[in-house]
C-alpha positions in Angstrom: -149.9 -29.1 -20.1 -151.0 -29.7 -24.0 -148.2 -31.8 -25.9 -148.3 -31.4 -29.7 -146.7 -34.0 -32.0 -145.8 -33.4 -35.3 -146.0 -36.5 -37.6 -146.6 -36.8 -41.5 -150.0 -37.9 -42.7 -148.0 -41.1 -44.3 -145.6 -42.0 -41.1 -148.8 -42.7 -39.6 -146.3 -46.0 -38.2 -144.5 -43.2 -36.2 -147.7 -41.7 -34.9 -148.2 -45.4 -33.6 -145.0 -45.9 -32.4 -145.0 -42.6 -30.4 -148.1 -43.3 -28.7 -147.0 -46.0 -26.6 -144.4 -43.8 -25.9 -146.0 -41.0 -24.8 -148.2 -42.9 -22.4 -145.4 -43.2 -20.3 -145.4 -39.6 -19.6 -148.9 -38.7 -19.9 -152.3 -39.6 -20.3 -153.2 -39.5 -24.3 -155.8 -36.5 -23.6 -152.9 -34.2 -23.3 -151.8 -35.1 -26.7 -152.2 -33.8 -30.1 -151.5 -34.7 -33.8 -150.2 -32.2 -35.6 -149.7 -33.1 -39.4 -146.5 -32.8 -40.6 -145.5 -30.6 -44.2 -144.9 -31.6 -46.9 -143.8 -30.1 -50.0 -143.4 -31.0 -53.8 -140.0 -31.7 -54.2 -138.4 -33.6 -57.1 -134.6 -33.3 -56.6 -134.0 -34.6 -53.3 -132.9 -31.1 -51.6 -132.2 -31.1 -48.1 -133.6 -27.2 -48.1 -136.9 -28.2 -49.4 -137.4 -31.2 -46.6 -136.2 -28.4 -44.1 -138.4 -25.6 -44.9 -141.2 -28.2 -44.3 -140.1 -29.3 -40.9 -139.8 -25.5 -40.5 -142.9 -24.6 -41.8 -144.7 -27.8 -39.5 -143.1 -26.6 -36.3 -144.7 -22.9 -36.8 -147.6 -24.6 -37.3 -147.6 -26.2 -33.9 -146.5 -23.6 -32.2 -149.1 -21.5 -33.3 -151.5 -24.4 -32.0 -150.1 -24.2 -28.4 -150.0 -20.1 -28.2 -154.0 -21.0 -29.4 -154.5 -23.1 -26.6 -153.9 -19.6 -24.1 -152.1 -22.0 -21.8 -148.5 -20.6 -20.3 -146.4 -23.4 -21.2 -147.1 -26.2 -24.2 -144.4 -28.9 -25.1 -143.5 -29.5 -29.4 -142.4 -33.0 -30.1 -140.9 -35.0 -33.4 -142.6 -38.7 -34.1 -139.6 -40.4 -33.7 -138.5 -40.0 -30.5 -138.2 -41.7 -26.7 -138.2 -41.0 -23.6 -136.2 -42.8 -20.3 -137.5 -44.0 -16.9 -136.3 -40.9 -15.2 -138.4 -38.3 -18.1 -141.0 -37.4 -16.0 -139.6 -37.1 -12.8 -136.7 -34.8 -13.9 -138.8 -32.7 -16.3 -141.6 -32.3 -13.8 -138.3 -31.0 -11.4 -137.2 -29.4 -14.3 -140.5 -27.3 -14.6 -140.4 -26.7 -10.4 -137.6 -24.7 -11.3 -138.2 -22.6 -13.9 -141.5 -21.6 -12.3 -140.7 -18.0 -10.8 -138.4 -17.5 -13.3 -137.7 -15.8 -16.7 -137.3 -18.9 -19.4 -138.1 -19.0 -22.9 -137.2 -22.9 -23.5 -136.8 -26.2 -21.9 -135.3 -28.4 -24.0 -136.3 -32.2 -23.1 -132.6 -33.1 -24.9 -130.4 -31.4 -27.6 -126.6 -31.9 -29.2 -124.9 -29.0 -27.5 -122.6 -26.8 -30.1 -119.6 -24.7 -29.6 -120.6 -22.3 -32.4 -121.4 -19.1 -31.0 -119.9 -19.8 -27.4 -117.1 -22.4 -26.5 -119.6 -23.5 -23.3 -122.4 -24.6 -25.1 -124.0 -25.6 -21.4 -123.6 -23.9 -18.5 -124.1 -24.9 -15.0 -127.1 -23.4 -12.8 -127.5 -23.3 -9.1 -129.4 -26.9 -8.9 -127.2 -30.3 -10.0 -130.4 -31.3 -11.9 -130.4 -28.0 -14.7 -128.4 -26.9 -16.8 -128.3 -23.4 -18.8 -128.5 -23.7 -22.8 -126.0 -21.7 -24.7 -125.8 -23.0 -27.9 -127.2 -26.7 -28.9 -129.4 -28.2 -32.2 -132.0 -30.3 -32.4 -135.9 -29.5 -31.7 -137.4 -32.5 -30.9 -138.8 -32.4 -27.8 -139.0 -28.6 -26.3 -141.5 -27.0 -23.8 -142.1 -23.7 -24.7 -143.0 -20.6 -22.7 -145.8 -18.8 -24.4 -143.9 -15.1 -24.2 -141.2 -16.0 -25.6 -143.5 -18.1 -28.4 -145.1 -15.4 -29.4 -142.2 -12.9 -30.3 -141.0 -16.0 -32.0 -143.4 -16.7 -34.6 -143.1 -12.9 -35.7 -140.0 -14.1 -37.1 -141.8 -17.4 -39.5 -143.4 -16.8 -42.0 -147.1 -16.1 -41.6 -148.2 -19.1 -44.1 -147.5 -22.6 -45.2 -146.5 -21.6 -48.2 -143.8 -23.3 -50.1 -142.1 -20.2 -51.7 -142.1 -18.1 -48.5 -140.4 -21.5 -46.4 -137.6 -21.9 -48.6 -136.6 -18.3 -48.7 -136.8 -18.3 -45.3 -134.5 -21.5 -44.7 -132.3 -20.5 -47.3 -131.6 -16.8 -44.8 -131.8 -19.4 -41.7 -130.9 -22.5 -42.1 -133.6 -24.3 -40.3 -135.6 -23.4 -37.1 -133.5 -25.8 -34.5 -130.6 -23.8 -35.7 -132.7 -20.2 -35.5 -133.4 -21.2 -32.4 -129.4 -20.7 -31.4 -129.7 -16.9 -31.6 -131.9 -17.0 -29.4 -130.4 -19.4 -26.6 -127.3 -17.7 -26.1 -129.6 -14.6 -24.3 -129.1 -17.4 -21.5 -132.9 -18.0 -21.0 -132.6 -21.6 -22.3 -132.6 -24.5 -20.4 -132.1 -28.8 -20.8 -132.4 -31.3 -17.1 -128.7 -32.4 -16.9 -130.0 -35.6 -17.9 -131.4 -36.7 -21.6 -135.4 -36.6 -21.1 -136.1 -37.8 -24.8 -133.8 -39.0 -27.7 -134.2 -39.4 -31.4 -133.8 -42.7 -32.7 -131.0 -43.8 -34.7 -132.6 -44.7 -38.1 -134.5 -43.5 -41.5 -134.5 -39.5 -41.6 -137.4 -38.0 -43.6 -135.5 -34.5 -43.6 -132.2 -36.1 -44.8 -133.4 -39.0 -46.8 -131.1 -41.3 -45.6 -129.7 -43.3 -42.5 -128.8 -41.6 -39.1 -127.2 -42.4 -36.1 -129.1 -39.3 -34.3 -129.0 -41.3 -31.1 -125.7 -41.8 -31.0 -124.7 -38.2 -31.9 -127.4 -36.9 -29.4 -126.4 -39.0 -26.4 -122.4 -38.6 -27.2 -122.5 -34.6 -27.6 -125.0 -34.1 -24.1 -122.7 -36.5 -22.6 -119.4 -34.9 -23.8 -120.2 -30.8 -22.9 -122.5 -31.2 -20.0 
């Protein structure tokens, strides 16, 4: 499997950083830099930073459904991953095999918003069923249900067409959500990889995205 990470051509520190992580999962042949977005923005609006991440994850996406392989996994720069990531992921994958999946999310903050069980339990201890979580940075994909996604981005990069869209969707972790609660979503009952707490280039400031991550999975799963 191809893993694609998307990392801004000045957080080249991150790219770094997420190397040595990465080798602990996989051999640095499977990976690939994809540069992040970034558009001209002079006021400090959280919209414009988000249609870039947007616009950034399209663009990796559409570099995994050119690979033609089945199943490619998206990940942020400023992530990492635990002793027991590849073991449960690689379980993880086993299962989903044979059957009808469009995401594997590697970790996410479950959200009561559109269901009041954001998780839901499967058959196996080890899986669980998303519903309804954020975050989007570290998901394996499966290529069917990647490409009736993109049909829903925009078809460039462009700045204009990004923010229109993010301003009718918020972002694409949270598009993502109307899509999860079809039930085809899934997340190992265990956190695979985790955002740091620290400096947010989407927010502009401090965040505890660690903390928030590991306290929501823990509290609804």
């Amino acid at each position: 499997m191809k893993y694609y990470v998307i990392n801004l051509d000045k957080r080249l520190d991150r790219f770094k950083n997420f190397r040595e992580q990465f080798s602990k999962i996989s051999t640095l042949n499977n990976l690939v830099r994809v540069s992040g977005v970034e558009y001209e923005d002079e006021t400090g609006d959280v919209q414009i930073t988000r249609a870039a991440c947007s616009a950034a994850h399209c663009n990796a996406i559409k570099l995994g459904l050119e690979s033609g392989e089945d199943i490619f996994t998206i990940f942020e720069d400023d992530i990492f991953f635990y002793d027991h990531t590849l073991d449960l992921i690689d379980k993880s994958l086993q299962y989903l095999k044979d059957k009808d999946w469009d995401l594997l999310y590697w970790g996410c903050v479950p959200r009561a918003e559109f269901t009041d069980r954001p998780l839901l339990k499967t058959e196996e201890d080890y899986i669980l069923k998303v519903m309804c979580a954020g975050t989007a940075h570290a998901i394996t994909y499966n290529r069917e249900f990647a490409l009736n996604y993109i049909k829903n981005l925009p078809s460039s990069s462009k700045r204009g067409e990004w923010i229109r869209w993010v301003n009718s969707n918020v972002c694409h972790d949270h598009f993502l959500k109307k899509f999860q609660i079809q039930g085809k979503s899934y997340t190992p009952n265990e956190i695979c990889a985790c955002q740091y707490n620290g400096y947010s280039d989407i927010d502009g400031n401090e965040s505890n995205r660690q903390d928030v991550i590991e306290k929501e999975f823990g509290d609804y799963k």
